[in-house]
C-alpha positions in Angstrom: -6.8 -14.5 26.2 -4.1 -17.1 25.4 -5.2 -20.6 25.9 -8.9 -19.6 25.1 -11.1 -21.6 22.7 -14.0 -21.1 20.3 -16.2 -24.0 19.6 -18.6 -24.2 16.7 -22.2 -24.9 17.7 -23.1 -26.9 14.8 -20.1 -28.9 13.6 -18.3 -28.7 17.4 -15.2 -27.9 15.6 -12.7 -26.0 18.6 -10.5 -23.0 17.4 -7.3 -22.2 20.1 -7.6 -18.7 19.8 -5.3 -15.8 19.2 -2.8 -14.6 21.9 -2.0 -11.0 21.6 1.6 -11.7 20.3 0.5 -14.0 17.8 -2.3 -11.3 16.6 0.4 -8.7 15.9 2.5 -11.0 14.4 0.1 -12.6 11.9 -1.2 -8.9 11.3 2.4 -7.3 10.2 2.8 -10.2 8.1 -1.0 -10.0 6.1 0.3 -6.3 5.8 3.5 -7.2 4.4 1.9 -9.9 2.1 -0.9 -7.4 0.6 2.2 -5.2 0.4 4.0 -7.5 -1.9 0.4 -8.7 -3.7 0.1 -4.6 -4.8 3.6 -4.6 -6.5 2.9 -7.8 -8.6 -0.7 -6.0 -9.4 1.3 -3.7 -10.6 3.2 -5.2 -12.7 0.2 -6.9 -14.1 -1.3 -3.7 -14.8 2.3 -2.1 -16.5 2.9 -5.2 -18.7 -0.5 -5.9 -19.6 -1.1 -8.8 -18.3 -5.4 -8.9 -19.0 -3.8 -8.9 -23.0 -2.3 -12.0 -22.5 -4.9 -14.0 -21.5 -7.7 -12.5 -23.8 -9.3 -10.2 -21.7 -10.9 -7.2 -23.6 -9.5 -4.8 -20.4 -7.9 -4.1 -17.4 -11.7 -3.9 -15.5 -12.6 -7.1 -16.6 -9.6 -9.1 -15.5 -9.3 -7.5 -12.2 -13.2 -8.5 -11.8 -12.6 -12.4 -12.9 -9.3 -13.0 -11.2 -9.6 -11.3 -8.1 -12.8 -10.3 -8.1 -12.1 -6.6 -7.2 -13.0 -3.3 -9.6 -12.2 -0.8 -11.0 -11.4 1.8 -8.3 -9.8 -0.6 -6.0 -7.1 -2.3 -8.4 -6.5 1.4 -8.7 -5.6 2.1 -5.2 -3.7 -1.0 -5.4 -1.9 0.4 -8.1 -1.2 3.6 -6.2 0.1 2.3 -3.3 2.3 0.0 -5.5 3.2 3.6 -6.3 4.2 4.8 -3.2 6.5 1.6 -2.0 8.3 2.5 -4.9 8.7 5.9 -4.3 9.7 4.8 -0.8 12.1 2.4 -2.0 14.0 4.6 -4.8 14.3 7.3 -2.3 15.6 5.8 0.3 17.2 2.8 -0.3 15.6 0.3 1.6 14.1 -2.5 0.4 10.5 -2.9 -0.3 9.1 -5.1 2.1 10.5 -2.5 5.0 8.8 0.0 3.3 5.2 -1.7 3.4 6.2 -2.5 7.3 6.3 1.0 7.6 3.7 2.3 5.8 0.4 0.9 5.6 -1.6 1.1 2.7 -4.7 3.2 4.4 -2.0 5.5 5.4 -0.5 5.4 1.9 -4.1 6.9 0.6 -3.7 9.9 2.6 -0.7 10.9 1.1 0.4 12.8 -1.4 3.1 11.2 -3.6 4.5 14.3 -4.8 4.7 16.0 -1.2 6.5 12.4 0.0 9.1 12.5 -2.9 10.2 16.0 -2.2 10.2 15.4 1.7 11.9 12.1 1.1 14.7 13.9 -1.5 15.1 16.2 1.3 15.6 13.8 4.2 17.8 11.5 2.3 20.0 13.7 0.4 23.2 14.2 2.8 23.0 10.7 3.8 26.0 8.6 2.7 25.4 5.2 1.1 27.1 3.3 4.2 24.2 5.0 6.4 22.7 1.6 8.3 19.7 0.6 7.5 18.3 1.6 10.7 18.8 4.6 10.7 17.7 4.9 7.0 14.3 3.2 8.0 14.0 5.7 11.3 14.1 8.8 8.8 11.6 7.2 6.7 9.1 6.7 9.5 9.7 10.5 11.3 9.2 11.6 6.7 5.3 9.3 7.0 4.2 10.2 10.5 5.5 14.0 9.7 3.3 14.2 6.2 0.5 12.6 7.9 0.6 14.4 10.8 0.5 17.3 8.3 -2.7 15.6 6.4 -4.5 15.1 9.7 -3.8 18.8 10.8 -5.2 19.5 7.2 -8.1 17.9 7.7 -8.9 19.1 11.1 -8.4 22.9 9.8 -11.4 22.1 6.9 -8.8 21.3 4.6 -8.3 18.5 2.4 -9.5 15.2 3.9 -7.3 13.1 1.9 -9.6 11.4 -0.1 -8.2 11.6 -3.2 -4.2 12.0 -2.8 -2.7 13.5 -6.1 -1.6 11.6 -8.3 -4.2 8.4 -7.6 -6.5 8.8 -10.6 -5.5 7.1 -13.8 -5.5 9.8 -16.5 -7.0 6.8 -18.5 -9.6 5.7 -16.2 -13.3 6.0 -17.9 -11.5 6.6 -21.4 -12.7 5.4 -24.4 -11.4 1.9 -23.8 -9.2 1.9 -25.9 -6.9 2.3 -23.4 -7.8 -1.6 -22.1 -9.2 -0.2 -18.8 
């Protein structure tokens, strides 16, 4: 498809599109990006940062600024969650951890059942271990607890919905909480 064009009936306007290459490589970056974009909305959650600029909650800034809701800066939140997780566990740094972990696939899994397998994986490993071979563990720890989770699933179990530890134990509170 390289070399192909798109033009725009009404304005004419001609669009070069997408080799395949280029496709993957401005995909792993949007990941990386929203990757990055879930730690600072983090952070903005953590340190309050609706507060600072008079918003009476957590909901309502989330809506104005980036127009997204309740449940969704959530899962933001949580998968926030789980690059840090990744990150304290294993050593590597954050942005390999979002390469290797997308944030659908961050969902499915259970934070608790990651840290232990995680703990496990990494504990004999000294702290000259290359990076490498540090981000080659962490992948065979993901595709082993989602292979797990899709095995799960497939048995009638748990479909991964809702992986522990996601809900807010202040979400729908009183709102005094500023959510």
């Amino acid at each position: 498809m390289s070399g192909d064009t798109l033009v725009q009936p009404d304005t004419g306007e001609v669009t070069v599109l997408m080799d395949a290459a280029e496709a993957e490589e401005k995909t792993l970056k949007a990941q990386s990006y929203m990757g990055m974009v879930c730690v600072l909305v983090k952070e903005l959650h953590d340190k309050q940062a609706w507060k600072a600029l008079g918003y009476p909650s957590w909901v309502a800034y989330c809506k104005d600024r980036f127009n997204v809701g309740k449940s969704r800066s959530y899962q933001l939140i949580g998968y926030a969650e789980t690059i840090a997780l990744g990150t304290k566990a294993t050593g590597l740094p954050e942005s390999t951890i979002v390469d290797s972990l997308p944030e659908a696939d961050a969902r499915r899994i259970d934070r608790t059942e990651l840290a232990e397998l995680l703990e496990q994986a990494y504990a004999d490993l000294s702290a000259d271990t290359p990076i490498t071979t540090r981000r080659e563990l962490f992948a065979a720890v993901i595709d082993r607890v989602l292979a797990d989770k899709n095995t799960n699933t497939e048995a009638g179990g748990d479909d991964g919905s809702t992986p522990a530890g996601d809900a807010d134990p202040n979400e729908g509170g009183d709102g005094a909480s500023g959510h």
